[in-house]
N, C-alpha and C positions, 0 to 999 in steps of 0.2 A: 462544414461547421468547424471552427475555429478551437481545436482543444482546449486553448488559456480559458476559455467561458465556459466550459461544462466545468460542473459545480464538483462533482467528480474527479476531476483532477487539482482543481485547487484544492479541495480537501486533502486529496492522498500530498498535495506538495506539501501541504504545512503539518501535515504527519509527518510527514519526511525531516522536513525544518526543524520538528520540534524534536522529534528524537536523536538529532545530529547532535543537536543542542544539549539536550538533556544528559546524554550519553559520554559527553564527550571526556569526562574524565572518569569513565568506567576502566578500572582497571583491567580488567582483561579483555584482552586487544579481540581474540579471537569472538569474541561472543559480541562484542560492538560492533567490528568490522560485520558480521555476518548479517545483525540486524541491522544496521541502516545503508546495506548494499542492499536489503530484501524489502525495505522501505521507500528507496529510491526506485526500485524497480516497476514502484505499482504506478506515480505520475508519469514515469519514463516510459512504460509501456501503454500507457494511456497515450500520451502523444505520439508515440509511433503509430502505434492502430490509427489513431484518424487522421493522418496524414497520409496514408496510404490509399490509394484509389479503388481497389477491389471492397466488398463489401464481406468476402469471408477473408481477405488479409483484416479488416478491423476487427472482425469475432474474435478473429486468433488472437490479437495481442490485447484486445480487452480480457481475453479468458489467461491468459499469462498475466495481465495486472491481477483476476482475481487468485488464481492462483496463489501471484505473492501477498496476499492478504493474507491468506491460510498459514502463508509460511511466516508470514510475522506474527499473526495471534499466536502461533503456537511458539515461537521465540519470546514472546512477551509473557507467554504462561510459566515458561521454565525460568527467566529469568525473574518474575515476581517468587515462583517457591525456592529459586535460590540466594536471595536478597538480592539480587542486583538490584532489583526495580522495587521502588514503594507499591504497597498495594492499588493506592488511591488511581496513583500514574499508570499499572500496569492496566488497572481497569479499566479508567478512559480508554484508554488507547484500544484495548481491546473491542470495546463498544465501538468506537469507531473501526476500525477493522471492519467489524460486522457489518458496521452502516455503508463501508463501501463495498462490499460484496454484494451485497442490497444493488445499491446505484447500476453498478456497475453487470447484474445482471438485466435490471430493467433495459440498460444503454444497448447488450447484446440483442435483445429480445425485441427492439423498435429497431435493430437493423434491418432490412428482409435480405432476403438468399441474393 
């Protein structure tokens, strides 16, 4: 299956897109760079998993995409209660997070062993 079509990955990409975007004149470098390295991580590791020929090389790096969900919700929480992010935006964003840990265990769970 061709990654660019699972809906899963375009999502996590135009999360990625958007907070690259959104971000991009966040002043402090260290808090930006972290989260949309950790952004980037989730379609990048989406497309590594299924390009890969094994069936538990794809668990692993789908479970690395979900992973960096985790690690972004929880960047998007500290940076909404320190202003960096609008409430409205940290939320969304949030919510999606969620929604791809969702996808993205279903996509593990229809792999088999």
């Amino acid at each position: 299956m061709d990654f660019e079509r699972l809906e899963v990955w375009q999502r996590g990409k135009a999360l990625s897109v958007a907070m690259y975007r959104a971000l991009a004149n966040c002043p402090d470098y260290g808090f930006r760079n972290q989260l949309t390295r950790a952004a980037l991580s989730i379609p990048s590791n989406i497309a590594e998993g299924m390009e890969r020929g094994g069936n538990a090389e794809k668990r692993y790096f789908l479970s690395v995409a979900k992973g960096s969900c985790a690690e972004v919700r929880t960047q998007l929480m500290v940076g909404q209660e320190i202003e960096f992010l609008e409430l409205t935006l940290a939320t969304h964003w949030i919510s999606e997070t969620r929604e791809l840990s969702r996808m993205l265990t279903g996509l593990i769970n229809r792999i088999t062993e």
